[in-house]
N, C-alpha and C positions, 0 to 999 in steps of 0.2 A: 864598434865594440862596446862604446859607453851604452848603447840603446838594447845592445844585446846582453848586457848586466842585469840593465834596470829593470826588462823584461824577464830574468833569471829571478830576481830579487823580491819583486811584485808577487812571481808564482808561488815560489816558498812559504811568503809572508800569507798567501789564500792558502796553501797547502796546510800549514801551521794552523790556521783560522779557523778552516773545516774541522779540525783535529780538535779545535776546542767549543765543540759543543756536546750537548747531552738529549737526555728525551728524560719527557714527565709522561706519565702515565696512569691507570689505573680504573677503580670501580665507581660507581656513583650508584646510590640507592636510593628508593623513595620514602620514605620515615611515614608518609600519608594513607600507602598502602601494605604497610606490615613489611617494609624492605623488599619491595618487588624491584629488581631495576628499573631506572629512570631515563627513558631514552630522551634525544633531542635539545638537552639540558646544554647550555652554554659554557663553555671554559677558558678562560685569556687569563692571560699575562698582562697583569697592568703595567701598563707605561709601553707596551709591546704591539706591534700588532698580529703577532700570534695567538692563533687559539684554534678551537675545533671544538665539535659536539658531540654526544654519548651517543652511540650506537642501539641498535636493536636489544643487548642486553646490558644497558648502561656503562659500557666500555667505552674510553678515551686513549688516546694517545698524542700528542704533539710532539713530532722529532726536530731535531735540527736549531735544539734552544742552544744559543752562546750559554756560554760557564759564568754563572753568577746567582746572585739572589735576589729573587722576586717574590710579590706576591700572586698567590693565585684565587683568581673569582670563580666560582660557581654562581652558575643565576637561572631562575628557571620562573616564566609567567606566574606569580602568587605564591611564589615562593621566597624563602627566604634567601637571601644575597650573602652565600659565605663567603668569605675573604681569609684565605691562612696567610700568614707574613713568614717570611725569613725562609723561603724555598729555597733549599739550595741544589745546582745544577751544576754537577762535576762532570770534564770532560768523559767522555766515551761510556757513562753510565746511564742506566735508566732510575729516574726515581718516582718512586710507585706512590700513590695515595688514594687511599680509600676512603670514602665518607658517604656521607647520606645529604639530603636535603629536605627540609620539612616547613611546611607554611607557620610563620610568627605574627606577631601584629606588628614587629618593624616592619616584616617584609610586606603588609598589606601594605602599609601604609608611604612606603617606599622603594620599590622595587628598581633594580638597577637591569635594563634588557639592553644590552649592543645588537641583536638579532632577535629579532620578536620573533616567538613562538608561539603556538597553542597543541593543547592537549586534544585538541579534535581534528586536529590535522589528517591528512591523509596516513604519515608517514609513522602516527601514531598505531593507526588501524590495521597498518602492516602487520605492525609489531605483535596485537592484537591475534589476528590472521595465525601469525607464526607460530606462536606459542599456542593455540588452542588445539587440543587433542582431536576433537571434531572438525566436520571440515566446517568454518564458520566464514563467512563476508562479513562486512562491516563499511559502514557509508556514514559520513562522519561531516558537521556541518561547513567546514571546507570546503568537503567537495559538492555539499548540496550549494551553495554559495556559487563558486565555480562555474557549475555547470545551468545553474540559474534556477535554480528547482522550488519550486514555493508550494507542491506540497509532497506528503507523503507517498502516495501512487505513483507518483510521479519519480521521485526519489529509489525505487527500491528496480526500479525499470532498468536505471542503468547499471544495476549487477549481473554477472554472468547467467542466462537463461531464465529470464525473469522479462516478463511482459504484459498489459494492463489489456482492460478488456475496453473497444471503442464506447466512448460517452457515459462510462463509470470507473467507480473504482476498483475495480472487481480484477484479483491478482493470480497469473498465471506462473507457476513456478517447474520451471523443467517441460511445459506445457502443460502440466495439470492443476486443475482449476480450482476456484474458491474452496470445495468442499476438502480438497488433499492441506489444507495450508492452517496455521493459526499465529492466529496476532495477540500479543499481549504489550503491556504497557508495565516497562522498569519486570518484569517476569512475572506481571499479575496478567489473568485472562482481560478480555475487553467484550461487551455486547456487541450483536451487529447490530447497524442501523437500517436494513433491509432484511424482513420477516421468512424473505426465501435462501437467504444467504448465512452464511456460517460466520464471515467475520465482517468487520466494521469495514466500510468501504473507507481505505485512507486516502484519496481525495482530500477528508473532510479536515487533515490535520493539521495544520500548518507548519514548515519547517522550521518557527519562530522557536516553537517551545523542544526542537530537537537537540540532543548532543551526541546522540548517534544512532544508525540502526542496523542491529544485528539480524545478519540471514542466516539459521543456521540449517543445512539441508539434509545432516547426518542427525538423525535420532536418538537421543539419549533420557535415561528413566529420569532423570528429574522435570522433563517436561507432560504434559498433559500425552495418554499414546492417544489422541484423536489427531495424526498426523501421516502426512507422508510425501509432502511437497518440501515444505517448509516452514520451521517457526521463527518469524517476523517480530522481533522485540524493538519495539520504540523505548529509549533509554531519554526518558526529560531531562532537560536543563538541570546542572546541580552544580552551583553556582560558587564558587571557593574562595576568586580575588577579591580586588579593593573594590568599592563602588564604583557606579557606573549609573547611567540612565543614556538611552538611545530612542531615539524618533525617525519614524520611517513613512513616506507617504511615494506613494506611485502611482500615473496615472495610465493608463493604453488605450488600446483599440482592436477591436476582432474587423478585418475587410469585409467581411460578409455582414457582420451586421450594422457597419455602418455605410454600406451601400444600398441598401433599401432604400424606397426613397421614404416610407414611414415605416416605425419600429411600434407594434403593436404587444398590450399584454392584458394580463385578466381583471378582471374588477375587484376589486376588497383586498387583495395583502398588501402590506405597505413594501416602500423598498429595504427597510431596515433588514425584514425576515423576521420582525416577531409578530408574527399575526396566527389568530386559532379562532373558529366561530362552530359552534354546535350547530346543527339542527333543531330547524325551529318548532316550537309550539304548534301541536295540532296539526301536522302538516298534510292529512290526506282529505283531511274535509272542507281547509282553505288553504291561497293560495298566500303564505307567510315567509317565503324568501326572498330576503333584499339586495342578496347580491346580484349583477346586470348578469343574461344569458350574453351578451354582449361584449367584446370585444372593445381596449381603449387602449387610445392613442398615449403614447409615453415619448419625451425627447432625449436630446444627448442620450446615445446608449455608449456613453464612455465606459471605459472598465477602470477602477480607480481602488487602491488598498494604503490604510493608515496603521503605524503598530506604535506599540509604547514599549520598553522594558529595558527593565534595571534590574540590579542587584548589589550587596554587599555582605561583606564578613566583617564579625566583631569577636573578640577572644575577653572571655568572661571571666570572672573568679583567678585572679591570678595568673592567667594566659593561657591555664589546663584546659578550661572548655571552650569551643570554638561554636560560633552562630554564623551558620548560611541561613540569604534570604534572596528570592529571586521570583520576579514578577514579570509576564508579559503579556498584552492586551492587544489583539487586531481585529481590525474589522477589514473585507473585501467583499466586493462585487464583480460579474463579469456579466456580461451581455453575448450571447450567441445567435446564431442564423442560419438554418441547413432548409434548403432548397434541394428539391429531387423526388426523387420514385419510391412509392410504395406497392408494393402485390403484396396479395394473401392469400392462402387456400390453394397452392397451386395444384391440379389433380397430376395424374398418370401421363396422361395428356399435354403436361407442359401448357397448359391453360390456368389462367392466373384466374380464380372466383371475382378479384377484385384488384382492382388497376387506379391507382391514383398517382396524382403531382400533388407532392404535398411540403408542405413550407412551415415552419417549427420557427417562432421567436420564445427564447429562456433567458430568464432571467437570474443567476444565481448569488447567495449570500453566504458568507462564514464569518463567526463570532467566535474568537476565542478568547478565552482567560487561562491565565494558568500561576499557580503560585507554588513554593516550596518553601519551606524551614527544614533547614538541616543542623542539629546539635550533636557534636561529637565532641567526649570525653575519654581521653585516653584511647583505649582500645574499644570503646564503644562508641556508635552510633547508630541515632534515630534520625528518619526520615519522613516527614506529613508531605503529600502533593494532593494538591486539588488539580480539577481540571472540570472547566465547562468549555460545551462545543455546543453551537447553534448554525445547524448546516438549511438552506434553503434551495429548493430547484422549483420553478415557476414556467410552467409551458405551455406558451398560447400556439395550439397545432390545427393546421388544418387542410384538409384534403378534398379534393378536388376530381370524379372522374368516375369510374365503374363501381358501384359498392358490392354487385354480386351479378354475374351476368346471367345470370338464371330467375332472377327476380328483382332486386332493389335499381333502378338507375341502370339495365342491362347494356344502354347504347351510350352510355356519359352522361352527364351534366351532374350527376349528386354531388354530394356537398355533407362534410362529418366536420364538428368544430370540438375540438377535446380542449378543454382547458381545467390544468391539472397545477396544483401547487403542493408543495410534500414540505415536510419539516418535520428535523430530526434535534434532538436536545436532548445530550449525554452529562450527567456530573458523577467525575470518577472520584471518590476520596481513597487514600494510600496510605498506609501506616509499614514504616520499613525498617527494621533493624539488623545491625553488624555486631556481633560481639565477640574479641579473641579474649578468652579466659585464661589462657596460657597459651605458652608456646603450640603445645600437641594439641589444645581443645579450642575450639570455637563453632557457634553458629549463628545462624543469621534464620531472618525469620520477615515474612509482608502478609498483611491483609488490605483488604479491597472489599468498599461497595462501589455499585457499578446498580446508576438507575436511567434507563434510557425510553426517552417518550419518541415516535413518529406518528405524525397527524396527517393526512390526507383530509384535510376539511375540503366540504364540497366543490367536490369535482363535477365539473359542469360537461356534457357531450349533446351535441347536437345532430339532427339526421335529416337532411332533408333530400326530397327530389326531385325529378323534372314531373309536372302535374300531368304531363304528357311524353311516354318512354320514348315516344319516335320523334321529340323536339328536346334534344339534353341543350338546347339553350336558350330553353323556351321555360316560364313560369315553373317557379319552384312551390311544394306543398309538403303539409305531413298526409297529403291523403290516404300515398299508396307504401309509407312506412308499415315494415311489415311486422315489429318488432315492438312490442312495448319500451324494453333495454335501452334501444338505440338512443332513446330521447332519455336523461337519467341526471340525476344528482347524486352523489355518493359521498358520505362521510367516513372515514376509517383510522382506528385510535388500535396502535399496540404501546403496551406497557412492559418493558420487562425490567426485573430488579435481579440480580445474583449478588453473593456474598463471596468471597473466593478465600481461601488463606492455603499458606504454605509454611514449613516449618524443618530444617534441616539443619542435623549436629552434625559436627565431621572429628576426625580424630587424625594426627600426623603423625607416625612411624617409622622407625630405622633411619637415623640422623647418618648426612654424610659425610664424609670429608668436606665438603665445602659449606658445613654446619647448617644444611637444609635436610627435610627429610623427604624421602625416596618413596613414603605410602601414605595414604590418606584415604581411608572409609568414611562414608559417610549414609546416616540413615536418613530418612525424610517422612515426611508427609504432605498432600497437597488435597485441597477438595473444593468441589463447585457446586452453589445449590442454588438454582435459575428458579425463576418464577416468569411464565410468562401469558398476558393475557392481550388477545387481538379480537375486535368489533366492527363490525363495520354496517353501516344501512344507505339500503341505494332504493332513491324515489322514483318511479320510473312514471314518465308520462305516457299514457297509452292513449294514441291518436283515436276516435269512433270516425272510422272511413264511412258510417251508414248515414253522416250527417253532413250534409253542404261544407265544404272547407275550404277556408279561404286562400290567396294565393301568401308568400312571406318571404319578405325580405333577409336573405341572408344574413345581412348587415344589422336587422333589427327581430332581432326573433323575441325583444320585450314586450314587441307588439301585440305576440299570439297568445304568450305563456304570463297570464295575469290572471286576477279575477276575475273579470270580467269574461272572457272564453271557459272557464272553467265553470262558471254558472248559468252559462250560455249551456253547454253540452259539449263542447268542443272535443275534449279530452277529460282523463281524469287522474288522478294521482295515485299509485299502488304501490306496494315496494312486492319485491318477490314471494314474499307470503301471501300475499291476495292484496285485498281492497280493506277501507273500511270497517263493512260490515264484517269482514274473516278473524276471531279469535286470533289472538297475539299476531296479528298483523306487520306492530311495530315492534315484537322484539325482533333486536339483533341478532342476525348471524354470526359466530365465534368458534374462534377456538383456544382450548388455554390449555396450558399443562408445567409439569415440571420438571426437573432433570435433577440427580443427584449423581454425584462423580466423588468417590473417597479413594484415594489410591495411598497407596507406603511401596516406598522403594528401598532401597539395598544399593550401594554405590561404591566401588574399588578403582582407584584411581595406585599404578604402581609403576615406577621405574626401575626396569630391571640391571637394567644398566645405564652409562651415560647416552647413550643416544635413543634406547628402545622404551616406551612409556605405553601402558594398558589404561584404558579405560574399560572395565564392564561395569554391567548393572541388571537389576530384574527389578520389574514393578508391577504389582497386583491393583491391578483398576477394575472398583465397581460400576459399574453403570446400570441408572436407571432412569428411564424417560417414558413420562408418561403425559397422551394428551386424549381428552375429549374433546366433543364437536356439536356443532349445532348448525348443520350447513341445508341450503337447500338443494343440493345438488346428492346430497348422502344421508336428511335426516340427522338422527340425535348417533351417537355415539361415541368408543373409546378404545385405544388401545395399548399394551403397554410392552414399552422394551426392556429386558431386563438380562445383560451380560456380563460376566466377569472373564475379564483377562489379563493372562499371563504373559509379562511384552520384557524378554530380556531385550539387551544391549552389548556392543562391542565393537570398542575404537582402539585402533594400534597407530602409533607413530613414529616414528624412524628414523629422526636424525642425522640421515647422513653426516652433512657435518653444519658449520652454521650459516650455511646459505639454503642446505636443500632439506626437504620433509617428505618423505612417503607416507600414508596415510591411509588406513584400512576401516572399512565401520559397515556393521551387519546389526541390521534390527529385524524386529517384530513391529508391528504396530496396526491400527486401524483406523475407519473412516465411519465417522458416524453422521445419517440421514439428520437434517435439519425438521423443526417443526411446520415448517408451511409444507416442504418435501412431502410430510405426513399427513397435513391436514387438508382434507375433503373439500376445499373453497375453489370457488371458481372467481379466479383476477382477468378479469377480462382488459385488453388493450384494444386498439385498432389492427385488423389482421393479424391479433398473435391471441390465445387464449390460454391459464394456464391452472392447472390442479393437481390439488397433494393425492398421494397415494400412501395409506395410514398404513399397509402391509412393509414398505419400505424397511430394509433392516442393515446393520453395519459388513461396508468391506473388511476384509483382514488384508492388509499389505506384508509384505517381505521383502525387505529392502537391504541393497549390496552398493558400497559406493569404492572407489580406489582410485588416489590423488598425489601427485606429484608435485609438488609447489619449488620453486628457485626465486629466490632473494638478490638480486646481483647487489643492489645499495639499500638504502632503508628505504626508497618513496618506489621500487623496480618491484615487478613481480612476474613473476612467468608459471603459469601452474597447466597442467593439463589432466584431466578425469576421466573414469568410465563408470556409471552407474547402470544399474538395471533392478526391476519394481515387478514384482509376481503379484496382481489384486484379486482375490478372491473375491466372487461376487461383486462384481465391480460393479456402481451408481453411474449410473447414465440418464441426460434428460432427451429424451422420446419422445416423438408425434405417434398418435394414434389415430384413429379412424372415424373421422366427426369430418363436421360441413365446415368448421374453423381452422382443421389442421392443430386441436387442442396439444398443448405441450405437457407433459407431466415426467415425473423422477420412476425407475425402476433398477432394480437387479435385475440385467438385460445377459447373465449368462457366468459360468461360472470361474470362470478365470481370465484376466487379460494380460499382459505384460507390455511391459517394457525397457527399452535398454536405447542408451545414447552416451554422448562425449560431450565434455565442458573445454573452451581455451579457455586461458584468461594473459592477454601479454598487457601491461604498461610500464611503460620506459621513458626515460629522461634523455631526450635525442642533444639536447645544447643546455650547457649551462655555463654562466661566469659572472665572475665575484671581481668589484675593484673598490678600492678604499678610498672616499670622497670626504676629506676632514671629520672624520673618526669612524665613519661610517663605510659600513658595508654594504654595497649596492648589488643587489643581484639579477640576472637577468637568465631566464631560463626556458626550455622549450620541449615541454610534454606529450605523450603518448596513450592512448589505450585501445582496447580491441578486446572483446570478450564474445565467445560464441557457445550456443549448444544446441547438440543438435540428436533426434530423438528419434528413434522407430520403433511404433504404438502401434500393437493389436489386438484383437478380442472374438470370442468365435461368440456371436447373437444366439440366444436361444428362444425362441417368440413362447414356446410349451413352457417354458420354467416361468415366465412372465405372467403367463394366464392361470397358473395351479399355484403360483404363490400371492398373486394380486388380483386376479379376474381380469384384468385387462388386456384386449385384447390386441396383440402382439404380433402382428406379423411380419419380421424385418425384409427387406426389400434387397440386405445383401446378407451373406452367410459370416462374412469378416469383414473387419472395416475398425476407424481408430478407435479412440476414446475421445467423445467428447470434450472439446476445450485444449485439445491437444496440440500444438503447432511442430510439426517437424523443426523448424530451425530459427532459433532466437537469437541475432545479434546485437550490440551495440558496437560502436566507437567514438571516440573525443581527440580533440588537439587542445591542446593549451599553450597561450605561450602571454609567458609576464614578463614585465621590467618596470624596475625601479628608475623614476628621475631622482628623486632624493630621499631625505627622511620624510615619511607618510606623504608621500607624493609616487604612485606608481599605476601599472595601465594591465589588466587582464582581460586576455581575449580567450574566449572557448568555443569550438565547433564540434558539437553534440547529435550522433546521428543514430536512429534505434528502428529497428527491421524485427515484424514474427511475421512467419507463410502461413498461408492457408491453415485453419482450423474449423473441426464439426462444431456446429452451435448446437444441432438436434440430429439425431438417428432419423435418417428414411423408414417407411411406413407401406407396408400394401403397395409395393413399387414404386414408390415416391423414394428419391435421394436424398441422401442426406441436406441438410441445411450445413452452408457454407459461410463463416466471416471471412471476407477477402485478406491475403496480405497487406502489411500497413507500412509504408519505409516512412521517418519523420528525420527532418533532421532541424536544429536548429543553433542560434547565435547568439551569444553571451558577452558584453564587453561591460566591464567594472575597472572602475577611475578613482583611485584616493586622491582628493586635491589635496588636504591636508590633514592636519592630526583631529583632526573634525568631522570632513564635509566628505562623502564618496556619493559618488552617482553610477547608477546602472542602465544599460539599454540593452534589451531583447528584443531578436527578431524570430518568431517559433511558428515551424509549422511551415517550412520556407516550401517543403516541395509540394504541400498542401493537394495529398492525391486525392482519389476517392476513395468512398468508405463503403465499401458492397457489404450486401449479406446479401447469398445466390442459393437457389433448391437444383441440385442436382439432378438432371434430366436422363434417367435410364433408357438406356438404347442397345441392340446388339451389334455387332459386328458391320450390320450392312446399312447400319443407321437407320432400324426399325425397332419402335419402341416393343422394349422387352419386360414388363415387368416380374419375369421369373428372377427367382432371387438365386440361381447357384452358381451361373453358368462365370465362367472365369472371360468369355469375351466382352464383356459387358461395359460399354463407355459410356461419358459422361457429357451429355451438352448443357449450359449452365440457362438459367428464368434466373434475372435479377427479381429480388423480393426488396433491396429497400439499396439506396444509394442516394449518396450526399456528397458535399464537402465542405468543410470545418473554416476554413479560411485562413488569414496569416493572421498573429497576433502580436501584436508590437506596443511596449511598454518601456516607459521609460522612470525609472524612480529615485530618492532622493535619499539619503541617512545623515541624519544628526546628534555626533556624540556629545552629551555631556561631561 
């Protein structure tokens, strides 16, 4: 009876107890950005170990507080540390507090974090995600961290339908290729660093100087309308907290290249990557080039990267104005090694012109700098960024087998040595400003120079064959090179500079109940004035077969090509204008031109209600691009493009409630041809050849997106889409009807479309939190999965081809995709962390990215398409904080290390007899590999030391 009391007694006294508690609650805002909410921000009860964090729109709640008075902390990384005193928590009430939080010099100088946070987090990007009218991504240096990603290409891969092109940078978005996309830096444009391409190959950036990057895939007039993939904004570093200084060195290894038993590279560039040498003095009447034809031995082909950077904040003039500074310096190398098969020229026939084993040692380099000051006064700020980039690819290639079976080495033994160094050198400067004038007015305003050099200094190629066709391994000579080309030096300098600016005032209207307002216009302006100029001179040694020739060592081909043979009679030196004796001989081949883009927009942003928000817009862009030539494939000339278009917009959003988004967005917009696209030059490769077409003129796109997004928590998402793309005149790159299988750019007919579906699920599968002497320890276990998947068509028209370019056009099928196109693009990740203690914790990530089959070139005259094979990758990520210092990283990437095909589709009918009529609907495909490799595993292990 007594037990049966105490047990009565006990209950009452917890029933009472329950009874005497309350809940705190309420808003929290960001004072930094004009009171936007503050998600992820810290909240306790000192002396308690209650607390929780601000949600997606800066909402708190903590229930279940005992009755009494506390203080409570706000705390948030670089911010300020509020503390209110004297909370009081009355049974069965809620008490509510509202406030803001904004960066001070106490709070650099001492910041109070029980849960460390950042502003780049994943769970920040959500919030990001959710809130934008557009349907927007965003990839944030968290997750670039995470998942291990060290550079930009690499980065933007693992968003929903997004995939990189093999052994470049070159970005596929929804499947469509470089020319559908554009890349800007902080929402200024950026140069490319490849003269055939539209935007910068990001490869080249490194994730050092990122803080986040936005994919945005729905069109809106404040962006340039040269789009219809996506626009790719890299957002730099802009650096808020107290100081810092970090040191980073990592060393690895690619298996394939350090399984050779020697690692070979070219003579004259150093390994730094800054090396440039002109052509020399006089060079057709002696023999004044010092670099080796020759081929040299290099050791440790380790891959090894070092970084430097810091930053700090100081608050000036009485605390009003606040100074960011933010600095970060790397250098890296990598060493690669692909072994395998090359063909070219494949005919009708499924007979490959030319058949090699050929073996590629690269050497690559990147240099980066980057700095920023940011000063902000009250509601204004300025922003200055610099940035230089010094990218390096070095490739000592060489082939081994058939050069042409109808002439050059037709039974084997030839021999072609390409050795090729490229370097690219960007410096962007950035001038940025924010200014809110008022409540209702404000604008913000960036300009941008952008000066970018690429040098191809002498490129070396050799050609040799069997001195006897019916012994391929018997003495090699230049006797029976049938080519002058084939034997060649090539120097090549593009120059381009643009200036860009943009400018846009907005106004806010109809205040609401919850003292924000409901519209916002805004006008703009934005404009681009390119200058670009590309040279190049190629020396070609022209064998005299009328003359005795000696036999020549692959190995030593200094032997032949000196002065001494050359005043002998051997050969002689010409570039493609003639010889010597031929009037302007030595000018260079070129082309240059220019481009102007002034557009003004019109922008209506309105919430009609609470859940329903408009975005339209219309925007008038002029364009004009103009380029001359000087080639010898075309002669001297010039042509010019000159469009105005009118590219509305419109995004609907739909709030169901605040977990889910409906999402509508309908453009206009277009695709504008590139200047190599246009220019008359022939780039010659091993088995690939390729030239502008100056007729070339812009697509028009029309584009429909519809999107569903679901939020379960702040780090969850679950979204699913449908888009589809009508291309007028759609750009396609083409084989035509030459002994090389030449590749060049056309309007290949007048309409293509297409239509596909986005996933995107990531989920938080385990999580939990325990308190370890004041600390919270957490331990958690991540999800993601993103697909999309795409059905691309286009009806070929060869007539339209030939009456708007002269080229001649015959396609091999009547319908077929669009170039660059990949039916189905996935990714997936796991993640899973735990904390041992404070800054002592262990993250493991398994990173895995799949595109199918894609056209690289339209079939020709019965010839198939050109195929890139499907690519699965998958790879391993584990990151270690031993302390509030020291973390170490280990990657293992590239784990399934498949092959890398590119195939020519082999036309056949029905009974497996070759067909090359182009209509017939029976019509299958047996695949000619044309180049295949494998890349290897690459495994890196690296180091970080905070100051």
């Amino acid at each position: 009876m007594r037990k049966f009391c105490t047990v009565i007694a006990l209950f009452i006294l917890g029933l009472n107890f329950a009874q005497e508690t309350g809940t705190i609650a309420g808003t929290l805002l960001d004072k930094e950005v004009n009171n936007q909410p503050l998600p992820f921000a810290n909240i306790v009860l000192l002396g308690t170990t209650l607390g929780t964090s601000s949600d997606f729109d800066g909402k708190y709640e903590i229930p279940n507080v005992p009755a009494g008075t506390y203080t409570l902390e706000f705390s948030f990384t670089g911010y300020q540390t509020l503390r209110i005193p004297d909370v009081v928590i009355e049974p069965d009430k809620v008490t509510v507090i509202d406030t803001t939080l904004g960066a001070t010099a106490a709070a650099l100088e001492e910041v109070v974090i029980k849960v460390q946070t950042n502003r780049e987090r994943e769970e920040a990007l959500l919030l990001e995600q959710k809130n934008a009218i557009t349907q927007k991504i965003s990839i944030g240096a968290q997750e670039l961290a995470k998942k291990g990603v060290g550079d930009v290409a690499t980065a933007v891969t693992k968003a929903t339908g997004i995939s990189k092109q093999e052994g470049s940078g070159n970005i596929f978005v929804r499947g469509l290729g470089d020319r559908y996309n554009v890349t800007t830096l902080n929402g200024l444009p950026l140069p490319s660093n490849d003269p055939s391409k539209k935007n910068i190959q990001l490869g080249i950036f490194n994730t050092s100087i990122v803080e986040a990057i936005g994919i945005d895939k729905t069109y809106n007039v404040r962006n340039y309308g040269d789009f219809a993939g996506a626009n790719i904004d890299i957002t730099s570093k802009d650096y808020k907290g107290s100081g810092f200084m970090e040191v980073g060195i990592s060393t690895g290894i690619n298996t394939e290249s350090v399984a050779v038993d020697e690692f070979f590279l070219t003579d004259g560039p150093s390994r730094t990557g800054f090396y440039d040498t002109n052509a020399p003095e006089f060079p057709l009447n002696n023999y004044n080039f010092t670099t080796s034809w020759d081929r040299e031995k290099t050791s440790n082909p380790f891959n090894s990267n070092v970084s430097l950077k810091g930053g700090d904040s100081y608050y000036l003039f009485g605390g009003e104005t606040k100074l960011s500074i933010f600095g970060v310096g790397s250098f890296s190398n990598n060493y690669t090694y692909q072994e395998g098969v090359s063909r070219g020229s494949v005919n009708v026939n499924s007979v490959a012109q030319s058949d090699f084993d050929y073996f590629d040692f690269g050497y690559n380099t990147n240099t980066t700098l980057m700095g920023n000051i940011g000063l902000k006064y009250r509601n204004h700020k300025v922003v200055y960024n610099v940035l230089y980039l010094n990218n390096t690819s070095e490739r000592q290639r060489e082939f081994f087998g058939i050069i042409d079976v109808e002439d050059d080495a037709p039974n084997g033994g030839g021999f072609i040595q390409r050795s090729v160094f490229l370097r690219t050198s960007l410096i962007t400067h950035q001038l940025l400003g924010e200014h809110k004038i008022s409540e209702n007015f404000e604008f913000d305003w960036g300009a941008s120079y952008n000066f970018l050099e690429n040098n191809e200094p002498d490129r070396r190629q050799v050609t040799l064959v069997p001195r006897t066709p019916n012994e391929p391994d018997g003495p090699k000579s230049f006797l029976l090179v049938s080519a002058a080309s084939d034997n060649h030096r090539f120097f090549a300098d593009l120059i381009e500079d643009e200036i860009a600016g943009r400018f846009e005032a907005s106004y806010k209207f109809k205040r609401n109940e919850e003292d924000l307002f409901d519209g916002k216009l805004s006008i703009g302006y934005s404009g681009r004035f390119k200058n670009v100029d590309f040279e190049a001179e190629q020396f070609n040694f022209q064998i005299f077969n009328r003359v005795p020739q000696p036999d020549v060592d692959v190995r030593n081909v200094d032997a032949y090509f000196n002065q001494e043979n050359l005043n002998a009679g051997l050969y002689r030196i010409r570039t493609f204008r003639g010889t010597l004796d031929t009037p302007g001989a030595l000018n260079p081949q070129f082309y240059k031109g220019d481009q102007q883009i002034n557009a003004a927009y019109l922008s209506l942003e309105y919430k009609f209600a609470s859940k329903f928000t408009l975005l339209a817009g219309i925007r008038a862009e002029q364009i004009n691009q103009n380029i001359e030539w000087s080639t010898v494939i075309n002669g001297e000339g010039e042509n010019e493009l000159d469009e105005l278009e009118i590219l509305p917009s419109l995004s609907l959003k739909y709030a169901h409630n605040e977990k889910q988004n409906f999402k509508l967005a309908t453009s206009k917009s277009y695709t504008l041809p590139q200047f190599k696209e246009r220019a008359p030059f022939l780039y010659q490769e091993v088995n690939q050849d390729y030239f502008g077409n100056p007729f070339l003129t812009l697509s028009t796109n029309y584009n429909v997106d519809v999107k569903w997004e679901y939020f379960p928590k702040s780090s969850e998402i679950i979204s699913f889409g449908v888009f589809g793309k009508i291309i007028e005149n759609p750009i396609n790159s083409i084989t035509i009807q030459s002994a090389s299988n030449d590749i060049t750019w056309a309007n290949t007919g007048d309409q293509a479309t297409a239509f596909g579906a986005e996933l995107e699920v990531r989920k938080l599968l385990f999580q939990q939190e325990r308190e370890v002497k004041d600390q919270i320890l957490k331990q958690n276990f991540t999800a993601g999965i993103n697909a999309a998947y795409m059905i691309h068509n286009q009806e070929l028209d060869g007539q339209k081809v030939l009456d708007e370019s002269g080229l001649s056009f015959d396609p091999t099928y009547s319908e077929t995709g669009l170039s660059g196109a990949s039916d189905l693009v996935a990714n997936a990740d796991v993640s899973y962390y735990k904390d041992f203690a404070k800054d002592r914790n262990l993250q493991l990530t398994l990173a895995a990215n799949y595109f199918s089959d894609r056209i690289f070139a339209l079939g020709n005259f019965g010839k198939g398409n050109i195929i890139e094979k499907a690519v699965p990758t998958l790879d391993f990520i584990a990151k270690t904080q031993l302390s509030e210092r020291v973390s170490l990283g280990l990657s293992f990437q590239n784990i399934l290390n498949p092959e890398i095909e590119r195939f020519q589709q082999e036309v056949t009918d029905s009974n497996g007899d070759i067909n090359p009529i182009r209509s017939g609907t029976d019509l299958q495909q047996r695949d000619v590999d044309m180049l295949s490799y494998k890349k290897g595993y690459n495994l890196k292990l690296s180091f970080n030391y905070t100051f």
